[in-house]
N, C-alpha and C positions, 0 to 999 in steps of 0.2 A: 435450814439450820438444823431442824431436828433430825434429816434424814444425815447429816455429815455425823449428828453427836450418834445417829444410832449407827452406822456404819463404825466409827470409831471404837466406840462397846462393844461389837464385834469381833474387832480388828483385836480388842485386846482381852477376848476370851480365848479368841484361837491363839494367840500367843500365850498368855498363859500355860497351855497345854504341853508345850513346847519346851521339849528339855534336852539333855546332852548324852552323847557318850563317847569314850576316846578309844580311838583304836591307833595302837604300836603294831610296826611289823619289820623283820629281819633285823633287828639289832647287832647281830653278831659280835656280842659281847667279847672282849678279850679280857676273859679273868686271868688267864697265862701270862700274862704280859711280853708276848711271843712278839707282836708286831705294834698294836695302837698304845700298848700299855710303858712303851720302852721313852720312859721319860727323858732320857739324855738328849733325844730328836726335839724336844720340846713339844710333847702330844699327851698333856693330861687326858686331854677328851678323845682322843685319835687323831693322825693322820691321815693326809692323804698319800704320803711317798716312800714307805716303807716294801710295796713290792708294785707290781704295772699296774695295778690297778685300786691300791689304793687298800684298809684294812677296817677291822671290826669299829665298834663306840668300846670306851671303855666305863668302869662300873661309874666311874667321877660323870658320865656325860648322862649316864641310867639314873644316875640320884640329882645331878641339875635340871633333868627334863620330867623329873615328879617334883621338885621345888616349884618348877612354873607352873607345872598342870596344878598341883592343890593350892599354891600362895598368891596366884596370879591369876589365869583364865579363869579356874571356879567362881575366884572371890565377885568376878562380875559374872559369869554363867551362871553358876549354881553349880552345886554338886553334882557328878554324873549319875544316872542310872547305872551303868557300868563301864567295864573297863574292856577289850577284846584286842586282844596279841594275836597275830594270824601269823607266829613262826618266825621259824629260822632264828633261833637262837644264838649257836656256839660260833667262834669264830677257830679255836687250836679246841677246846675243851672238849668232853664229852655233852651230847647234847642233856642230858640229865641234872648235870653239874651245872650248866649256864644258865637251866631255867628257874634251878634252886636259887641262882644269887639274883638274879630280875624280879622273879615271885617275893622273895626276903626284902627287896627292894619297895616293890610295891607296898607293901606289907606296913611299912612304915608312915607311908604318906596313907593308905587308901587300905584301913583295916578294915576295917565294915563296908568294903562295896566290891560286889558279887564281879570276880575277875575271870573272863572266857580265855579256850585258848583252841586254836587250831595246827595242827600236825605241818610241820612246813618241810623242804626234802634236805635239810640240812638239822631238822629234829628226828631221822630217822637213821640208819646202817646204810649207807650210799653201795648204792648198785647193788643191794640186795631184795630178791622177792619182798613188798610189802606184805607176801600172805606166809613169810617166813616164822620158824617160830620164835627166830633170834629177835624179828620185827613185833612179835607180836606181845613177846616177855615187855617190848621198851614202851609199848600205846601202854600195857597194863604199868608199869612204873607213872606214865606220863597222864595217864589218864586219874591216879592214886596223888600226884602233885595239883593239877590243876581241876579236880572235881571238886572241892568246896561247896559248889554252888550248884552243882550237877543231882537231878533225883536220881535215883537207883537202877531207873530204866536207862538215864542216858549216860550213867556210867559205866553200865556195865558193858552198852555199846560202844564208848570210845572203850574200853580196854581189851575189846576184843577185836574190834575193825577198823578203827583209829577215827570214826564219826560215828556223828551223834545228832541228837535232836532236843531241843531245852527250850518247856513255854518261859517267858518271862514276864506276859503279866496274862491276862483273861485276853487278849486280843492277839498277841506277837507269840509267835516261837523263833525262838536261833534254831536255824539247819545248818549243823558244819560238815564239809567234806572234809576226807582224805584223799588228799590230789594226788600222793607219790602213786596211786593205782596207775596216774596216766604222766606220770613224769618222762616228757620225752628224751631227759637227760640219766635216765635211769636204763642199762641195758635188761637189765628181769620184764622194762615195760615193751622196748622195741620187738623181743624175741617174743612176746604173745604171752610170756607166764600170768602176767596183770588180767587178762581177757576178762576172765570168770568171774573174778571179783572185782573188777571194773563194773562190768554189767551189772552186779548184784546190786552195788552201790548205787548207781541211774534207778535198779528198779526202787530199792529202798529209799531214794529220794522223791520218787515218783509218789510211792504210798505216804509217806511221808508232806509230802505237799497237797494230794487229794483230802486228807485226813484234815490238814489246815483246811481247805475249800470247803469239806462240810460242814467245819466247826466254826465258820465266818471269822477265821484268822486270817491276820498279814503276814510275811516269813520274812525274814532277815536273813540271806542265805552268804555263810562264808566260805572261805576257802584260798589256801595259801598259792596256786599256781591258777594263772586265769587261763583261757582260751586263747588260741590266735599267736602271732610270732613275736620274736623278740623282738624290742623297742630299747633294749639298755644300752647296746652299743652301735646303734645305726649312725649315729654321728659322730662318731669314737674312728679317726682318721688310721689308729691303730691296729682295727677291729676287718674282718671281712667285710665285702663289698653287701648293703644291704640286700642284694639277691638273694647272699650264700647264707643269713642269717636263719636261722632253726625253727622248727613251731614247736610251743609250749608243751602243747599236747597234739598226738600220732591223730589223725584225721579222722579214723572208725570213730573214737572217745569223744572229739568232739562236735560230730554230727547228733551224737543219742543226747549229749549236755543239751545240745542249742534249742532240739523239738524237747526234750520237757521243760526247760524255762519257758519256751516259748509257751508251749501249752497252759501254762501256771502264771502266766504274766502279770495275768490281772492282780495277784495276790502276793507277787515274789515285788516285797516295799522297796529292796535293794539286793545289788550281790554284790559283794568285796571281795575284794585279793592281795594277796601282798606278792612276795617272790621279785618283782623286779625292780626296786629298787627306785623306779622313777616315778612319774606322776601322767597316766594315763587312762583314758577310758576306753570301753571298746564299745563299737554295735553286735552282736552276735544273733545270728540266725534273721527270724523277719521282727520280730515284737520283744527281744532281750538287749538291755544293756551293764556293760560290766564294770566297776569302779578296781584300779587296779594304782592300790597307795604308796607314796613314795617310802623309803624305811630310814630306819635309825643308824643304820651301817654309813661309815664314811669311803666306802668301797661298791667295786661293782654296779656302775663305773664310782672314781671319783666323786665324791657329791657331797652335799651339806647334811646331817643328820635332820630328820623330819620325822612329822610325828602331826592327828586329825583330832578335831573336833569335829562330832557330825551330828547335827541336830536331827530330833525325832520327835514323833508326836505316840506313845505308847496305849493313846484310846484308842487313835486313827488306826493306827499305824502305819504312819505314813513319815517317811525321812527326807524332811526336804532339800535340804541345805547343809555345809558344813565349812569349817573355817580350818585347813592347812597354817602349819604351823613350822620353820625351820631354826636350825643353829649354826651361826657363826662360826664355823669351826676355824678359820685363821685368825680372828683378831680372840677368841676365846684361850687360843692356845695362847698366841701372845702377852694378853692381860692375865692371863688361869685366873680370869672370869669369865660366867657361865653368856652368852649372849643369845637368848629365845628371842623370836618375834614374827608376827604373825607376818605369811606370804602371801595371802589374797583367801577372799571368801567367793564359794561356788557362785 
């Protein structure tokens, strides 16, 4: 008996330690009211049949899914640590424009908690060099919205190379990439322009991670496009045959990704991705695994809007577990009430 009560006083210190943070990704807000916004279809929150493959969330589905996260999941979780959007904002807008009304949105429910953000290839000038200066004027705009919470050093690298690096407590730092370097839907990346500052970025995550290992940090490493092929429309009868289907990123980029995670394994707590839409992991190289979360978009493919809870331990740092989260988007639009709920825990 005394060893069950001392295992259980155990049981409930390391839970204690044990807290949250939510990560949004690809929203693709339609503040234009171009396609999910066009209420005559009956799509407060978006639909899915406005073009083959379905369209953005609108801002009514970005302010029902902050009602749930702070009225509902916290009130039994706790309040997050923080908050992390890994991209893809706009659906018709300027990317600038769609992160202002999401940020404002947040803002409301989640004023005091420290909100991350990472570069997705739909927040950037599509098929242009990421080391352009037109690309580079938009990290500095992008980097001056979502720095709040960023020190000086990592702001001044997102606004120059579109990542960055952010301790956030004595044990954790966030390491975010900027993946359009290896956008393989980007032609500036297929014709080699990316090369140089591809590499740069590997070596800078490189020093970046070693820096963790002799400071006895964990890294929490983001980044909006993962490794490895596409998954969104393999079973999309519409869609190529999944032979013909593309990889993420051109093969050079992700041979050097997979030997430094690998090398860093021991210390990288997690890696996240957003970009496609679905709900996938990947194995990468011999010793890396990648978490790749589903989004808020009710497009690309067709799909329910979704949205993470993922628990962490910020002494360890160590993320063990996490609870997916989706919306009803037919019987929602039908009632124009909001309908969250939870889809299964890891």
């Amino acid at each position: 008996m005394k060893l069950v009560f001392a295992l259980l006083l155990a049981l409930a210190a390391v839970t204690a330690k044990r807290t949250t943070f939510w990560q949004w990704t690809d929203p693709h807000v339609d503040i234009t009211n171009e396609c999910a916004g066009n209420t005559t279809k009956g799509s407060k929150y978006g639909n899915f049949d406005n073009s083959p493959t379905g369209c953005g969330c609108t801002p009514a589905l970005i302010e029902s899914a902050l009602d749930y996260m702070k009225d509902v999941v916290d009130t039994e979780e706790g309040a997050p640590d923080f908050i992390f959007f890994t991209g893809d904002s706009p659906w018709g807008s300027s990317p600038v424009d769609s992160e202002t009304e999401i940020k404002a949105q947040m803002l409301k429910k989640y004023p005091d908690t420290p909100i991350y953000f990472c570069i997705g290839n739909h927040d950037v000038i599509g098929d242009m060099n990421p080391s352009g200066d037109d690309q580079k004027s938009l990290y500095s705009d992008t980097a001056e919205l979502w720095g709040d919470y960023l020190d000086e050093d990592a702001k001044a690298s997102f606004a120059a190379t579109g990542w960055y690096a952010q301790k956030i407590s004595d044990t954790v730092k966030l390491v975010v990439l900027n993946t359009e370097y290896y956008d393989y839907g980007n032609d500036e990346v297929l014709v080699g322009n990316t090369y140089v500052d591809g590499y740069a970025q590997y070596e800078w995550l490189r020093s970046e991670l070693q820096k963790s290992k002799d400071a006895g940090e964990k890294v929490y490493l983001f980044g909006h496009i993962p490794p490895g092929y596409e998954n969104t429309y393999a079973n999309d009868p519409s869609q190529p045959e999944p032979g013909d289907l593309r990889p993420y990123m051109p093969d050079l980029f992700v041979r050097r990704f997979s030997d430094v995670t690998d090398e860093f394994a021991d210390i990288i707590a997690v890696t996240i991705h957003g970009h496609e839409h679905v709900d996938t992991f990947r194995l990468v190289g011999e010793k890396s695994h990648h978490f790749s979360v589903p989004g808020m978009t009710t497009g690309y493919p067709r799909s329910n809007p979704s949205m993470r809870l993922w628990y962490h331990d910020l002494e360890e740092g160590e993320v063990p577990d996490y609870k997916q989260f989706y919306f009803d988007l037919v019987e929602s639009n039908k009632d124009e009430t909001p309908y969250w709920q939870e889809t299964y825990v890891f």
